[in-house]
C-alpha positions in Angstrom: -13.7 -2.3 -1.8 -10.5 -5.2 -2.0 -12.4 -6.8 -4.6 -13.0 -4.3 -7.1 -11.3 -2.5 -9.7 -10.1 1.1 -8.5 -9.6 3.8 -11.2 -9.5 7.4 -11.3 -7.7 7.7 -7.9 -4.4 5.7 -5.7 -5.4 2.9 -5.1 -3.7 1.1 -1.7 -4.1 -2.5 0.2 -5.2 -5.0 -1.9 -6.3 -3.2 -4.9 -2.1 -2.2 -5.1 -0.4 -5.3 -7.0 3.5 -5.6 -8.0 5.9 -2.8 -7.8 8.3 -5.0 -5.3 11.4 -3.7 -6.9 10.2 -0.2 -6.7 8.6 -0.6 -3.7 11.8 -1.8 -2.0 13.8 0.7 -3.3 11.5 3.9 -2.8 11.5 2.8 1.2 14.8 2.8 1.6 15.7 5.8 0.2 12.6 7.4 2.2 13.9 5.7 6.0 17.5 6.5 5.0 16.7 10.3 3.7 17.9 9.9 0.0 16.1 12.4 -2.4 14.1 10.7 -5.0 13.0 12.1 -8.2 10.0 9.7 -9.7 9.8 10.0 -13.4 6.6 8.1 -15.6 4.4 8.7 -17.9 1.1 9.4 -16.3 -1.6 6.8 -15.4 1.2 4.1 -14.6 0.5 4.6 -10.7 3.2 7.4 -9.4 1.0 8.5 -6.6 -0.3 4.8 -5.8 3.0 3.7 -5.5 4.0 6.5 -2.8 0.8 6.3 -0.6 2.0 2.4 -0.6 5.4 3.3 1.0 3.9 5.6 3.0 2.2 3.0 4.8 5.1 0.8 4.8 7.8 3.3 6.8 8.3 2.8 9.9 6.0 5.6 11.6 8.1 6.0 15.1 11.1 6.8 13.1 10.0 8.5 9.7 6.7 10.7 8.8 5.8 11.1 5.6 4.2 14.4 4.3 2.3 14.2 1.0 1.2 17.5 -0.9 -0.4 18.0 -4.5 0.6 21.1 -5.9 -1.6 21.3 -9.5 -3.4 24.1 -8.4 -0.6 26.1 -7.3 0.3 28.9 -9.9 2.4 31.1 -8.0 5.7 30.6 -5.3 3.8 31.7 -2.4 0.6 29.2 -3.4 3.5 26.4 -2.9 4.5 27.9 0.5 0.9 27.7 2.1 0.3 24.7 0.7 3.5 23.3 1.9 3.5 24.9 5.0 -0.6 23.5 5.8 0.8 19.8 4.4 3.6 19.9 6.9 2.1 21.4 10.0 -1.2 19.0 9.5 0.6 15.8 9.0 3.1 15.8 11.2 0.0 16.8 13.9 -1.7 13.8 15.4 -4.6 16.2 16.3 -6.2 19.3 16.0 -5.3 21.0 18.8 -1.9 19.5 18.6 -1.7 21.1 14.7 -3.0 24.6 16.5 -0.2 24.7 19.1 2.4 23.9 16.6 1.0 26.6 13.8 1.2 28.8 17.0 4.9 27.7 18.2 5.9 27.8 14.4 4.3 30.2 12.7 3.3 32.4 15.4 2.3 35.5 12.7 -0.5 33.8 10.9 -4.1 32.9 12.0 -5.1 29.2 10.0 -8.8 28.8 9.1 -9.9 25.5 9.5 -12.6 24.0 7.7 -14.0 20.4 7.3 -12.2 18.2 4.6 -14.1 16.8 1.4 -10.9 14.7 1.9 -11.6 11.3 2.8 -7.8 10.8 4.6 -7.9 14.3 6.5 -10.6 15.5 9.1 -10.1 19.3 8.4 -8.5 21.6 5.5 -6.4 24.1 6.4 -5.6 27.5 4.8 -3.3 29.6 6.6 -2.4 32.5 4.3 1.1 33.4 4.2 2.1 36.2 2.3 6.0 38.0 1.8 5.1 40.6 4.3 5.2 37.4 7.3 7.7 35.2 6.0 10.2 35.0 3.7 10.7 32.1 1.4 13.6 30.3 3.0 11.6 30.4 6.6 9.5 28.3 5.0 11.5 26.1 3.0 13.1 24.8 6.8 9.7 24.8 8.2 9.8 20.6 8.1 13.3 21.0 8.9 12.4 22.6 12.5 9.4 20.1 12.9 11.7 17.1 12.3 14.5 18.5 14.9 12.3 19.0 17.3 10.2 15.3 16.9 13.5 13.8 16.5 12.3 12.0 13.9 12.9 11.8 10.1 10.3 13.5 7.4 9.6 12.7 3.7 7.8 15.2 2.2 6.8 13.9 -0.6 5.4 16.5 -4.0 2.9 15.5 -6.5 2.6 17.2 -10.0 6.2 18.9 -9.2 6.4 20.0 -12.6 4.0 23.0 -11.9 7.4 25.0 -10.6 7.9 25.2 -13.8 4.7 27.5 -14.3 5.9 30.1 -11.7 7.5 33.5 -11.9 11.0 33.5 -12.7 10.7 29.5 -12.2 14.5 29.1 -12.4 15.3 31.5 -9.6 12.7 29.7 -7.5 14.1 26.4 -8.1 17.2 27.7 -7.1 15.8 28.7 -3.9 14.7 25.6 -3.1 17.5 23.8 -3.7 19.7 26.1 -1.7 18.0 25.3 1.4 16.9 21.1 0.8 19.9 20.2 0.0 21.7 21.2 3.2 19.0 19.9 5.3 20.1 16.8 7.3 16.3 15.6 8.8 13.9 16.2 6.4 14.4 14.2 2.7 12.1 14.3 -0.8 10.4 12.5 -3.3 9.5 14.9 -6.2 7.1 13.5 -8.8 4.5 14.2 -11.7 2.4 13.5 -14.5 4.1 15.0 -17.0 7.0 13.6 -18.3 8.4 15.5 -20.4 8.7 18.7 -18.0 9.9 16.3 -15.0 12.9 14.8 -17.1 13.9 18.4 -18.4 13.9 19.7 -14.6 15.3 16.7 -13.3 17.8 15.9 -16.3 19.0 19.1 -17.9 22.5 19.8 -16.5 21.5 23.6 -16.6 18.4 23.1 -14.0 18.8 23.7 -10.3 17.6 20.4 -9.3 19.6 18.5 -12.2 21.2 15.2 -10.1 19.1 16.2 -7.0 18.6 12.8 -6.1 17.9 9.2 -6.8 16.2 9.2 -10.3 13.6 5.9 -10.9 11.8 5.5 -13.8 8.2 3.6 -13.5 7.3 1.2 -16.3 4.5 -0.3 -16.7 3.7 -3.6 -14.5 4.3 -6.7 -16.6 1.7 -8.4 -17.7 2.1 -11.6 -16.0 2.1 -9.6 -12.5 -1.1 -8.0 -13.8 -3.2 -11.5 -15.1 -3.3 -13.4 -11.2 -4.1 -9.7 -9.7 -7.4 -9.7 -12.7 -8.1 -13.4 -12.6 -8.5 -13.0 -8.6 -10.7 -9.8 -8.7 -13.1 -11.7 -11.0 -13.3 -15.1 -8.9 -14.0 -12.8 -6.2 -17.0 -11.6 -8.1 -18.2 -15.6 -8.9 -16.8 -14.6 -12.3 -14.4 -16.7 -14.9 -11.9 -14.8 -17.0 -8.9 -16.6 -18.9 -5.8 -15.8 -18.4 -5.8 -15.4 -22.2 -8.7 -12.5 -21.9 -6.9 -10.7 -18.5 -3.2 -10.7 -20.9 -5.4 -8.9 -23.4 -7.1 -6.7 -21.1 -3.5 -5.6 -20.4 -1.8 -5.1 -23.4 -5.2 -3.3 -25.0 -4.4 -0.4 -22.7 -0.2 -0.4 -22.9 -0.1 -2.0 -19.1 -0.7 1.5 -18.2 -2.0 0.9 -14.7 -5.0 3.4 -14.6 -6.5 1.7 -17.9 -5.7 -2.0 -17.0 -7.8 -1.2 -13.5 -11.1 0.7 -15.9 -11.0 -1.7 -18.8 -11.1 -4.0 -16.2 -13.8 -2.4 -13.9 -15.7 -2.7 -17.3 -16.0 -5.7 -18.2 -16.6 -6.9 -14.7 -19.7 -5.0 -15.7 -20.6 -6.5 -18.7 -20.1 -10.3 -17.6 -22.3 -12.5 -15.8 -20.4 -15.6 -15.6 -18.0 -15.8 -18.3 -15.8 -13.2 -19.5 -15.6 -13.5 -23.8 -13.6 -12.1 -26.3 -17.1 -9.7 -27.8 -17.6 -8.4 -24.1 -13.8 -7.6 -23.6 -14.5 -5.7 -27.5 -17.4 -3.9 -26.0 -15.6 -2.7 -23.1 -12.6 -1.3 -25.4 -15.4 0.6 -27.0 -16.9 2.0 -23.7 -13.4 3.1 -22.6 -12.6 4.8 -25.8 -16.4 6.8 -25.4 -16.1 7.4 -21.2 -12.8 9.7 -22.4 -13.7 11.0 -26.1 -14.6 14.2 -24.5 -11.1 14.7 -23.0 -9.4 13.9 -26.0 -11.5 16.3 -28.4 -10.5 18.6 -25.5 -7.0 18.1 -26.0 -7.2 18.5 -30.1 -9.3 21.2 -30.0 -7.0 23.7 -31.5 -4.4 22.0 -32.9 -3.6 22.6 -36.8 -3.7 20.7 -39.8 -0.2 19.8 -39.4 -0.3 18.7 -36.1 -2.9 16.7 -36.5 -1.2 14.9 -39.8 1.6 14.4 -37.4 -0.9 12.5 -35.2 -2.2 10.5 -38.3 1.2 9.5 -38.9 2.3 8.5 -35.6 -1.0 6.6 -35.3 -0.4 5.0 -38.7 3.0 3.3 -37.4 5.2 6.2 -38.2 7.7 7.0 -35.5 10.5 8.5 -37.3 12.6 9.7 -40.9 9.4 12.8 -40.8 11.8 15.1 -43.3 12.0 12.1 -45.7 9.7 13.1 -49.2 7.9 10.6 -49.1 6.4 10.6 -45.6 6.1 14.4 -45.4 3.7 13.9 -48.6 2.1 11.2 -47.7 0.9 13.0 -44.7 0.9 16.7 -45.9 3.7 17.5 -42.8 4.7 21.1 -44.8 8.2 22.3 -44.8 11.1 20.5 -42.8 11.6 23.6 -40.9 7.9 23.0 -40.0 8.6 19.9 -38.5 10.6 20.5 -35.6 8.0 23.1 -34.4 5.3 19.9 -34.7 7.2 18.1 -32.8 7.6 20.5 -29.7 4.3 21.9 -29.4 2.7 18.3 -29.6 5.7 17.1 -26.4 4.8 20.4 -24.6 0.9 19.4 -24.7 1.2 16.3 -23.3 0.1 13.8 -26.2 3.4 12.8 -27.9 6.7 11.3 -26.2 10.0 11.0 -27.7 11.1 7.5 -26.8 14.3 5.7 -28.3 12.9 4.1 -30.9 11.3 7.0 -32.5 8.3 9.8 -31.5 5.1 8.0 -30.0 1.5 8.9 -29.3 2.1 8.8 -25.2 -1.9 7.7 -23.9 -2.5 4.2 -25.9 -6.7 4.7 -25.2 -6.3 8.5 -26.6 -4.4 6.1 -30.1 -7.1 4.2 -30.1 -9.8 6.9 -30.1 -7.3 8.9 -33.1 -7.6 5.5 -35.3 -11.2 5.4 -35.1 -12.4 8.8 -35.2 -9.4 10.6 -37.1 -7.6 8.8 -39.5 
């Protein structure tokens, strides 16, 4: 639907707003084969912002291959999924995808089922193991399927980070990088949701992929790109929001693109002809409750100190933790302690080192920590 507020998933056509710069540059890199590493926090639209391109390229002389590896957990889980992402989308149909699995990968037998995927007709598992190929066959699969279509492909990798997770990571990377970066037809966009693993792959000078490409960092959307995009949404509806209550609606959540699109979503829902400062409050409240259980998930099992980091960080502290009076005031144990704190509460996702100091990185998870745990 153009005129509501998508959430929860990319969102493309008219519900996509801003991103010129990035948009601009993230196309040209993909229709003149530059490697791109995209770096964000998540929920600021990473994945939007690459379907958007997608759509954008020009399709006679560049394909674009997307793939989501989160549920990959082992080398070869990345090879079938990239193989089945290349093969399908570079096949216009069906029979065309069965002739090349049989011209390509002649030693496996794919079993094809229908798609719960609204943008695909089909799934595909095909169920390559060592014994058929080995890894670098694979890794020049899209390299062979571009030569031979004489055309250009962007394969493009969502959640990246999860390389990270496999066996003897490094030594995969390494093997990966061996083979893309000699390739002359086939380019990458490599991106995630989590931040902190994404820089240290993309930025530590002892990683394989360290200076692999392009490096953009996604910011938030301003807020006065974000306040026409919400007023227009709402006249759409027969609805009246300020742009007072739509700048508010932006900077409750952070700009954080996922939140700005909910909050708003909500109190769409709550208005029947004018949008108010108590039905923008009530909506802040239903977001905080619709992800509650999340975040209880996420501190379930942290300690006391880990959470008195949190208390501090939500109470405006960002910095100077060893100082007395800040490790008493919020019981942070020893300074040895502190460092440890720090690391386990990056590594799971909910803190951020930024250069003014260490942050709580999801503002609706801050404001669900000031209300139920301070």
């Amino acid at each position: 639907m153009a005129d509501a507020f998508i959430y929860g998933a990319s969102v493309e056509g008219e519900n996509f707003t801003d991103r010129e710069e990035e948009t601009k540059r993230l196309k040209a890199n993909f229709e003149h084969g530059v490697n791109t590493l995209l770096i964000s926090n998540r929920r600021i639209g990473k994945t939007s912002l690459v379907r958007h391109v997608k759509n954008l390229v020009d399709k006679k002389k560049v394909s674009v291959v997307y793939l989501d590896i989160f549920d990959c957990r082992s080398e070869y889980d990345f090879y079938n999924k990239l193989a089945a992402a290349v093969l399908q989308q570079t096949s216009s149909k069906l029979d065309l995808f069965l002739q090349n699995v049989k011209t390509f990968l002649g030693r496996v037998s794919p079993r094809i089922t229908l798609s719960p995927d609204p943008t695909t007709d089909y799934s595909v598992s095909l169920g390559i193991t060592p014994k058929e190929y080995a890894p670098e066959q694979i890794l020049q699969l899209a390299e062979i399927i571009a030569k031979k279509q004489e055309k250009h492909i962007v394969v493009c990798i969502d959640e990246f980070q999860q390389i990270g997770e496999f066996p003897e990571s490094v030594t995969v990377q390494k093997r990966f990088r061996s083979v893309w970066q000699l390739q002359q037809n086939v380019s990458y966009c490599l991106f995630g949701s989590k931040k902190h693993l994404m820089t240290n792959i993309f930025q530590n000078k002892s990683m394989p992929f360290f200076q692999f490409g392009d490096a953009i960092y996604l910011g938030v959307i301003p807020v006065k790109k974000w306040v026409p995009f919400i007023c227009k949404k709402f006249k759409q509806q027969g609805l009246v929001i300020s742009e007072e209550l739509a700048a508010r609606i932006c900077n409750e959540v952070d700009g954080y693109s996922s939140y700005v699109q909910q909050l708003a979503w909500l109190v769409m829902l709550k208005t029947e002809k004018n949008v108010t400062s108590k039905i923008v409050d009530s909506a802040v409240t239903e977001l905080i409750s619709q992800n509650a259980a999340l975040f209880m998930q996420q501190t379930e099992g942290l300690t006391s100190y880990q959470m008195n980091m949190l208390r501090a960080l939500a109470s405006g502290v960002h910095e100077e933790f060893t100082s007395k009076n800040i490790m008493d005031e919020f019981r942070l144990g020893t300074k040895s302690n502190i460092a440890k704190i720090k690391k386990i509460l990056i590594d799971r996702d909910l803190v951020e080192m930024r250069e003014s100091g260490l942050f709580i990185s999801d503002p609706v998870f801050q404001m669900w920590f000031k209300r139920f745990c301070l």
